[in-house]
N, C-alpha and C positions, 0 to 999 in steps of 0.2 A: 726202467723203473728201479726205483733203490731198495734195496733189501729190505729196507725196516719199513718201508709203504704197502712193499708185498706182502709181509708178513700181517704188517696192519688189514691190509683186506682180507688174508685169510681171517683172521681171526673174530671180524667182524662179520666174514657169512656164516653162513648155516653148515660146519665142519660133517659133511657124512662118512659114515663109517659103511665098511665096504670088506673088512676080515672079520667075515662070517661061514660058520659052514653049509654044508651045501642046503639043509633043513630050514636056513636061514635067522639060527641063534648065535648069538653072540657068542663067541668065546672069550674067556678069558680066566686067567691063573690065580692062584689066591694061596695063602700061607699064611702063618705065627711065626713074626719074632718071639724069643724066647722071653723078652719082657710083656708080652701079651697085645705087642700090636698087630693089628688084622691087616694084612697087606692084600690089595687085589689088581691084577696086571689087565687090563687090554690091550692088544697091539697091532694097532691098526696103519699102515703104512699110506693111505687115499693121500695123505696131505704132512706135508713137515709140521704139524701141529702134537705140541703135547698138552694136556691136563693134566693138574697136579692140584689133589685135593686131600683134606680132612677134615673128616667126622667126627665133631667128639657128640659122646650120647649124654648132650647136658641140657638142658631147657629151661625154660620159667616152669616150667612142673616140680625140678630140682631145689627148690629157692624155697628158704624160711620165708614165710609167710610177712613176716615183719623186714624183708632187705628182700622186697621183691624187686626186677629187671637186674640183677647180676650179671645174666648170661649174654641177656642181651647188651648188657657193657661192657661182658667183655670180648662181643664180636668186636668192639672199637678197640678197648684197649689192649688186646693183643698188634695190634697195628704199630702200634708205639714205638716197637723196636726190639731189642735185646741186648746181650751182653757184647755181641759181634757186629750191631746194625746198629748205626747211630739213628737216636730218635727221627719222628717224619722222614726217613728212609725207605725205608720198607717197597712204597709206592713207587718210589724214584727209580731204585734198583730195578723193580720189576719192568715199570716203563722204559727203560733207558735198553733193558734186554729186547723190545720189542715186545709186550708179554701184557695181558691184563689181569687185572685180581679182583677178587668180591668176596665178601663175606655174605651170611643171613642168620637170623635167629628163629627156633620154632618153640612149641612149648617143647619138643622133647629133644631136638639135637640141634648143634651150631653148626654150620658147613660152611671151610674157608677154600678157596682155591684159586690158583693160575694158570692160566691158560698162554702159552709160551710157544716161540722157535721151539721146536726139539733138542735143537743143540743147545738149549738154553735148560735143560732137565734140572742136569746138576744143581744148578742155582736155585733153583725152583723145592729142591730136596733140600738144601741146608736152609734153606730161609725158614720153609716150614721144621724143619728139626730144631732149628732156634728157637721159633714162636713156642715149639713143645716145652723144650727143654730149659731155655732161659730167656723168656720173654722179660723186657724191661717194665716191672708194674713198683714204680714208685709218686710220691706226693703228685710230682709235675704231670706225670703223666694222665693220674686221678682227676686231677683238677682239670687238667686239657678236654677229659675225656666225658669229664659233670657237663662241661657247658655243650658240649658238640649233641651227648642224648637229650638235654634238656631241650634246644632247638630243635631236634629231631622229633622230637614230641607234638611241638609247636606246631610245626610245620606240616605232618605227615597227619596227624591226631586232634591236634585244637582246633586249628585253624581252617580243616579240612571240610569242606561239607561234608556230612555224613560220616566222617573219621572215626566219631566212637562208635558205630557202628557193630564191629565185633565184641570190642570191649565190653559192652553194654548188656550183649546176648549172652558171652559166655559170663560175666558178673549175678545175672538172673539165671541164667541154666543153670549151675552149679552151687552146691552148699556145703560139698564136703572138698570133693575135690579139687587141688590145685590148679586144672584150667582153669576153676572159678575169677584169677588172674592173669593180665596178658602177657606178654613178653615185652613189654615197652614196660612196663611197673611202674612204682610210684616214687617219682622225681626225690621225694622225700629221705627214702631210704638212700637212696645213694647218696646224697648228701650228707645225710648221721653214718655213714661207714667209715669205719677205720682202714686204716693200711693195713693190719693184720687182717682184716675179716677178708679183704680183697685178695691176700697173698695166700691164703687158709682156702678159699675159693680153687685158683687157680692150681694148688699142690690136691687135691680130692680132685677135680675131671678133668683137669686139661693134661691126661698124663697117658701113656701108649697102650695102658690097658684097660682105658675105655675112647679108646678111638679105632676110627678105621681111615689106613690111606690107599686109598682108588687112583689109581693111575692110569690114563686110558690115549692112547693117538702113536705116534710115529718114533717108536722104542722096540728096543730090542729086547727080548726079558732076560735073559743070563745078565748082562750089566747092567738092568736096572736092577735085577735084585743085589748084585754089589754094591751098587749105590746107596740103596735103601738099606744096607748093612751099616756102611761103612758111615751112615749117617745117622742112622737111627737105635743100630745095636745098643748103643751103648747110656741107650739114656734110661734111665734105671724106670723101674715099674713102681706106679703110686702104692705108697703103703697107707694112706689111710681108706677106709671104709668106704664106698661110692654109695650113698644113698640114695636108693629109689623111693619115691612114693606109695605107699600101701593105702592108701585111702581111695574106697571105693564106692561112687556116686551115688545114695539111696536110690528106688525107682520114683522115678515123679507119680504121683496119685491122684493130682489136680490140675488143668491150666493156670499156667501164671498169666497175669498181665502186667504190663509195664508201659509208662506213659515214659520218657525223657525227651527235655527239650533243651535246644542245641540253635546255633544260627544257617539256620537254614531258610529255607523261602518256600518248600514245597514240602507237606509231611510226608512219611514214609511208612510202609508197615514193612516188618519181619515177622516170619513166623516160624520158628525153629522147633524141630525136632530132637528127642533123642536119639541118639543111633548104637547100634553096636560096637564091639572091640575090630579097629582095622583089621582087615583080613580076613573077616571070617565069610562064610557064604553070603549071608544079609546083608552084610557092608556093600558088596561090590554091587548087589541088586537095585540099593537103595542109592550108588552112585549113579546107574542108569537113569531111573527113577526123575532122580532130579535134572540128569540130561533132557531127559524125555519132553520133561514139562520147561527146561529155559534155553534150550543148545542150538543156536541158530533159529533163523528168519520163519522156520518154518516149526518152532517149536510151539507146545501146547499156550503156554502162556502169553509170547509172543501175538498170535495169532488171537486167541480169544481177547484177553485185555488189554494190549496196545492198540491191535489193529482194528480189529471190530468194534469191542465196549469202549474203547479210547475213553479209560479209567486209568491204565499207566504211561507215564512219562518214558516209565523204564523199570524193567522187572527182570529176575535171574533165580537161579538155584542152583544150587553148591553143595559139596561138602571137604572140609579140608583135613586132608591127611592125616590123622593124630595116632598117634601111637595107642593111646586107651580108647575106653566109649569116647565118642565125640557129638558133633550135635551137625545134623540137614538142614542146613539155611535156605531161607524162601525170601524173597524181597520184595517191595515194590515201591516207588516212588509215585503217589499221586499225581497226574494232571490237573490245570491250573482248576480251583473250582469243583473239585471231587473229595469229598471228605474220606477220612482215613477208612470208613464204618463199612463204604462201598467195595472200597480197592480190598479189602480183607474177606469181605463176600466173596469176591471174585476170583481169588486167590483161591480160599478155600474149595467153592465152588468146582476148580481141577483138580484139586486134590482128591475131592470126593468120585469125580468119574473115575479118576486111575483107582481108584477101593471099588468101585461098582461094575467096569466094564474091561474084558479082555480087549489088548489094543489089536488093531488089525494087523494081518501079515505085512502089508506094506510099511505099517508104523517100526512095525518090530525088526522089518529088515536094515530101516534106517539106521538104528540105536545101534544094530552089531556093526553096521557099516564105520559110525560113528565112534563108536568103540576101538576099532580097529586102528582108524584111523590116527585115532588119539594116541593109543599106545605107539604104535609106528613112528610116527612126530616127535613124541619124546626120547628117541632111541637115534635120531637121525643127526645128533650134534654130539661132539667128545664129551663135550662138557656135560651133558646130559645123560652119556651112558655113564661116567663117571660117581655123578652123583644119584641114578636108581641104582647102582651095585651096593655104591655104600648105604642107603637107605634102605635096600632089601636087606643088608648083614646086618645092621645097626638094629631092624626091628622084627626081623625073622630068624638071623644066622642062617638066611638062605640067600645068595647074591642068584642065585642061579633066578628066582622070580622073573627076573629081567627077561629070561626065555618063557616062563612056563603060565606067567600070570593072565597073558590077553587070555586060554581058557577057563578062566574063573567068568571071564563076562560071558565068552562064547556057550557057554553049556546052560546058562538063565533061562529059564522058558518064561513065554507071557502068562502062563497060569504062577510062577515063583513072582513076576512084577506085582499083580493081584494079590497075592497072599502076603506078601513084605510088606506093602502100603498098608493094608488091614490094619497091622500087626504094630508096623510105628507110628506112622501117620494116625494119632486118637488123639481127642481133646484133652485127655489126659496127660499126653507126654510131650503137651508141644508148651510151649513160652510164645506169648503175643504183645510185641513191641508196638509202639506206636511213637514214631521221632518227629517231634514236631516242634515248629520254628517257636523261638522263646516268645516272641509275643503274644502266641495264644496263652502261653503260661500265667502271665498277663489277667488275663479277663478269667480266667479260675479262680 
């Protein structure tokens, strides 16, 4: 087999990490460069695989309201190049190493990273130390980069069944706060931006002391942290101000409702909650919660309205990540000939037994099983313990979570499931969606 095929299939399975101690947490190092970047080593030797990422703590939450999706332009255009990588490079390089790259955008951080041979580290450190320190962000690049989000939009968002979907809930959940907008933004703004506003962007977050770089697979750390010296020391610490957003969400006092119509075929309801600030007790209770009622075949929702009342199509519950309060999503998409009035009954309908009735031992053994399960999954790939260290630093300045968090779900009792649904789960703190196909908009 030729090397860069091997290397291709490792990097395409599921990399598990295997230097752990014996309690079975993760180890791994962590440090300040003197310019304020947060460096965190894993070193895990199972596989010739490295991970090589950063954090910056910048989001659609960060963004004037009037040039909103910055951040998430500039997951693209950092891609572009720099002062040492010639334009559309970037990719080539890293492919031609053997090596894959991704980017993502959230409302509160962008996380870029490659996953590479190990003897391919180095390379992996100065690309990213370029992108830090002298990304190419000029006209061409701007305009390469308008059309690429704009079809991105298109594609992922317009054209998508269901695509506004988020958009839509966080636009109605929010009135003060910055989630109120997504991280996709409005096509608009980027197009009335100037080269300075994009260059003024990128000198304020994309700089080492508001980032973090998570390194995690088949490294040695005494020379990875020379490396990360000799690559990173010297690129100077942002002097202007990093704005965070101070704006905090009034409490909702009423149900919202919301009708939007979209090209669809089948209407849908959402029914979203507020939640609390990530991390704190209620937060994780109220991640079971929604486990409970949409997490496989044999979940509450699953079971009552797909399979029995054969009211949804298809139905789920979430909640995602967010740095501040955030919002419990509930979903359901009608079956053919079921009006929206029923499936939101129905919905409700579970939500109200989990406020009414302790679940039983066996329900409740699932959830931790499930739980467990969860967190363990996410820990079982480089690229994945890479990216919860920098996530835990990023929004705790605690990387160490990665060991200590599965006990936040483990210590929930069924009487804490009970008392959280009360407590969020009210008519009062929810927003009720209803998406339906533009024709009915039609006959209104």
């Amino acid at each position: 087999m030729k090397l860069k095929a091997f290397y291709a299939m490792l990097l395409g399975a599921s990399v598990f990490s295997t230097n752990v101690k014996a309690d079975g947490n993760i180890k791994f190092t962590e440090f300040d460069l003197p310019n304020g970047l947060h460096v965190i080593l894993h070193e895990d030797h199972a596989t010739p695989i490295v991970a090589v990422s950063v954090m910056y703590h910048v989001g659609s939450k960060n963004e004037d309201p009037q040039r909103t999706g910055f951040a998430h332009f500039f997951e693209h255009l950092l891609f572009e190049g720099s002062e040492n990588i010639g334009r559309g490079e970037y990719m080539k390089m890293v492919q031609a190493a053997g090596g894959q790259l991704n980017a993502n955008t959230s409302q509160d951080r962008t996380f870029y990273y490659e996953v590479m041979p190990s003897n391919q580290l180095e390379l992996a450190l100065w690309m990213e130390s370029e992108r830090m320190l002298q990304a190419k962000i000029d006209m061409v690049g701007v305009e390469t980069q308008r059309k690429v989000v704009k079809e991105e939009k298109k594609q992922r968002y317009d054209n998508t069944p269901y695509g506004q979907l988020l958009n839509v809930v966080y636009e109605n959940a929010y009135t003060k706060h910055p989630y109120r907008w997504s991280p996709i933004g409005k096509e608009q703004y980027i197009d009335q931006s100037k080269l300075e506003e994009f260059m003024d962007f990128y000198k304020t977050f994309y700089v080492p002391n508001n980032a973090v770089l998570a390194i995690g697979g088949d490294l040695d750390i005494t020379k990875t942290k020379e490396l990360i010296t000799k690559y990173f020391g010297d690129i100077p610490k942002g002097t202007k101000a990093i704005p965070r957003p101070t704006e905090v969400e009034p409490a909702q006092t009423a149900e919202k409702r919301v009708n939007f119509y979209d090209n669809v075929q089948l209407p849908a309801v959402i029914v979203a909650y507020h939640t609390p600030k990530m991390g704190t007790d209620d937060w994780y209770t109220l991640q079971l919660l929604t486990q409970m009622l949409s997490q496989g075949k044999s979940s509450r929702f699953q079971k009552e309205i797909v399979d029995k009342q054969q009211k949804g199509l298809a139905v789920g519950a979430f909640m995602i990540p967010n740095e501040d309060p955030g919002v419990a999503f509930m979903y359901g998409i009608t079956n053919a000939g079921v009006k929206p009035e029923d499936l939101e009954a129905s919905m409700l309908a579970e939500v109200e037994r989990v406020k009414k009735e302790l679940i039983s031992d066996e329900e409740y053994q699932k959830l931790m099983n499930q739980a467990e399960n969860d967190f363990v999954t996410q820990n079982q790939r480089i690229q994945g313990i890479v990216e919860n260290l920098a996530t835990y630093y990023t929004y705790f300045r605690n990387a160490d979570l990665i060991n200590t968090e599965l006990s936040r779900y483990t210590k929930i009792t069924k009487e804490d499931l009970k008392r959280v649904a009360n407590k969020y789960f009210t008519k009062e703190n929810r927003l009720v969606v209803y998406y339906l196909p533009k024709a009915q908009e039609k006959k209104g």
